[in-house]
N, C-alpha and C positions, 0 to 999 in steps of 0.2 A: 291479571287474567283470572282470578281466583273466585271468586263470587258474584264481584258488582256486572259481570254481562256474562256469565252462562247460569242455567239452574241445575239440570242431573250432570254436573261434573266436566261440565264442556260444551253443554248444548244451546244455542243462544237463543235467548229469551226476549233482547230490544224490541225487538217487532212488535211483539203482543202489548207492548203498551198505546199500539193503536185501538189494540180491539176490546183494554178496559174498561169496567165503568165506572163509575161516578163518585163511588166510596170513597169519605177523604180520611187520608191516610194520616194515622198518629203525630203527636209531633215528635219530632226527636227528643226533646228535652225531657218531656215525659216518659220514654221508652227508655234511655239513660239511667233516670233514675231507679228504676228497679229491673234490671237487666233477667236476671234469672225468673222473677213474679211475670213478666213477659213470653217471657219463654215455654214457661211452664200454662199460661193460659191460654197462649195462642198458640204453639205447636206440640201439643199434645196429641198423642197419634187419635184422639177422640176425635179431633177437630178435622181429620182426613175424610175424604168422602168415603162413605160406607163402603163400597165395592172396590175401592182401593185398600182399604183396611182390611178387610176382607178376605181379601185374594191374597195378602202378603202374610195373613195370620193361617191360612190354611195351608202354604205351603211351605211354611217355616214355623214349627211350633217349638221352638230351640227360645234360650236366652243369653244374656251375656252375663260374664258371670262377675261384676264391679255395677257400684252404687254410680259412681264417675270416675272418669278417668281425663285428667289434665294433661295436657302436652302443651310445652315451649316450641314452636319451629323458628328455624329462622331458613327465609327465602333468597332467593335470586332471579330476577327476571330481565329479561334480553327481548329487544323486539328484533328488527332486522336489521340493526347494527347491533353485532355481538360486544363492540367496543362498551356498549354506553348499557351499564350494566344496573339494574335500578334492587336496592336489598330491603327488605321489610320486615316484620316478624308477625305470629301469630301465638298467638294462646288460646287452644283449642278445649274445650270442656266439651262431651261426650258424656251424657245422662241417661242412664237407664230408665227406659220408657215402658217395659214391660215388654215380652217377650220378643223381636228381634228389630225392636225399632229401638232409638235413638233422637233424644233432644239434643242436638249439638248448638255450640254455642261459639262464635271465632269471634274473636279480640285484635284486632290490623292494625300494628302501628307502625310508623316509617321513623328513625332515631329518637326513639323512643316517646312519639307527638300520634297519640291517638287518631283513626283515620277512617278505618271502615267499621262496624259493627255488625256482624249475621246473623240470623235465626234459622234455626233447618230440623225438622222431622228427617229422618233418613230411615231408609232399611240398613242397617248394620256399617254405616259410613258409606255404602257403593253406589246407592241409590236413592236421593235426594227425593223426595215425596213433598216438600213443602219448605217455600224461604224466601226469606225477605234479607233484603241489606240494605244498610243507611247508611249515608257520607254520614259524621258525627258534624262535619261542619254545617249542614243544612236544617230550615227552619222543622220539613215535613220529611217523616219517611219514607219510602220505598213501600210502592205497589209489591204486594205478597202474591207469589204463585205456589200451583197446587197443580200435581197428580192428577187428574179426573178421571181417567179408566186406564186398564191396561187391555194390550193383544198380546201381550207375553209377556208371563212373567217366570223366570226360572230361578229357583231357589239358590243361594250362595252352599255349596257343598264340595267341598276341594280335593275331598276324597273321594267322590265319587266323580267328576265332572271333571273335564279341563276345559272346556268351556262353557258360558252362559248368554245370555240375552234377557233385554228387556226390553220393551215396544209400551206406546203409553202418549196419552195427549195431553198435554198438560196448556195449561191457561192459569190466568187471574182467578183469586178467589172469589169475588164478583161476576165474575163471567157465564153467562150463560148459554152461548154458542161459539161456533167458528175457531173452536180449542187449533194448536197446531200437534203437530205426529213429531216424535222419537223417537229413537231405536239408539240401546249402547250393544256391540258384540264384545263380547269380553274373553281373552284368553287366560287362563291360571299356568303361571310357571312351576318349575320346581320347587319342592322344599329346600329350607336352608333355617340356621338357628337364628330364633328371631332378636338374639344381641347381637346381630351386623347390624341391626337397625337404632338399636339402643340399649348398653348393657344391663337396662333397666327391666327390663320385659324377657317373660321366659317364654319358653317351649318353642314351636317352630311358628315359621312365615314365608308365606309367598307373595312372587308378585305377581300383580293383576293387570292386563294390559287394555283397558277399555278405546274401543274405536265408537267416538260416537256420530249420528247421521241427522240432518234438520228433516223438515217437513217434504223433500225432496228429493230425500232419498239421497244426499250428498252427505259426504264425510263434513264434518264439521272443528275435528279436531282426534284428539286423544288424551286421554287421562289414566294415569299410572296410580295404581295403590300396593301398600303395602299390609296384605292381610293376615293378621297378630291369629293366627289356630285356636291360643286360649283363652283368648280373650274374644272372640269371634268376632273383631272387629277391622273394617278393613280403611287405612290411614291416607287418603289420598296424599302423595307425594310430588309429583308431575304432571303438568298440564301443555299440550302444545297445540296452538291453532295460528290461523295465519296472521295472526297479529302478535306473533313472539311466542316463546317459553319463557316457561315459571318452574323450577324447582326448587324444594322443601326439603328440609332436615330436621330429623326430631334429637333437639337437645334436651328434653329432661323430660321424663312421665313420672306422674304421681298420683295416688291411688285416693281415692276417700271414699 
């Protein structure tokens, strides 16, 4: 449920690959081999459409305060038999992009046999602005989508807010009309120390309870994060839509 069919955290994106064009996408083997030169060229918050850059850089002039930050998760996922229970891991890298964006990087593998690969520009982990994902098995990768405007956007501030929103159309990077609409409403919980989540990480955390809606105005799902205060970064942990839950555990962070 984690990346290869939603893009902001839950909201599904299959559709739009009716409305792509014609751009042919990388091959895997090539993107493989320099994983982070990748990353670093194509999701660079440069590479965001101006007015989504924009808007996220004027109401958040905050930064995070780490070069990177690595996490181990390990998953669980359940469709609608709770019995048949499917486990994966991830190795998440979170690259300081300059003030409150975010190159993140996730590494999928299922007993220990490499599987999915992701790219993502995000706002501070909560809000996905741009990502591609590739089966590693496959000759070509995954169509890349993008942000292209927002109708809301509210800055991640936990101390001031208990809740937020974001509204926003996203498409193909290629695409030049007929974008689809999203909206996440997000609730912020209480504070708590944030080593319940990992003895590794200090100061506090909350959780974040994002309900997200398709182009219809229908709930689509929900996504759970867990938002580190000092580190200003928010850890998605739980996913749940109607083709199962997915829940995340962070077993190791490490700093560079």
């Amino acid at each position: 449920m984690r990346f290869s069919s939603v893009f902001v955290r839950g909201t599904t994106v299959a559709a739009l690959l009716l409305l792509s064009g014609c751009a042919t996408p990388p091959q895997v083997k090539e993107v493989l081999g320099d994983k982070e030169g990748y990353l670093s060229k194509n999701f660079d918050p440069a590479t965001l459409p101006e007015g989504i850059r924009r808007e996220v850089a004027s109401k958040d002039s905050g930064s995070v305060p780490y070069r990177r930050m690595v996490l181990d998760m390990s998953w669980t996922s359940t469709a609608d038999d709770k019995e048949k229970e499917i486990k994966y891991q991830d190795k998440v890298t979170y690259i300081n992009a300059g003030g409150p964006f975010l190159e993140e990087l996730h590494e999928s593998s299922r007993n220990g046999v490499p599987t999915v690969q992701r790219f993502i520009t995000s706002y501070r982990g909560i809000l996905t602005l741009k990502a591609e994902a590739l089966n590693v098995g496959n000759t070509m990768a995954g169509m890349t989508f993008v942000a292209h405007d927002f109708k809301q956007f509210e800055p991640l501030r936990p101390d001031m807010a208990k809740s937020i929103e974001f509204a926003y159309t996203i498409g193909t990077t290629v695409q030049l009309m007929n974008f689809h609409d999203g909206r996440n409403a997000c609730l912020l919980g209480d504070s708590y120390a944030a080593t319940r989540a990992n003895a590794a990480l200090e100061g506090d955390a909350q959780d974040i309870e994002c309900t997200n809606y398709n182009a219809n105005g229908v709930m689509s799902g929900k996504s759970h994060y867990v938002y580190l205060k000092k580190y200003g970064t928010a850890i998605f942990v739980k996913g749940e839509g109607s083709g199962g839950i997915s829940e995340g555990h962070i077993d190791s962070v490490k700093f560079g």
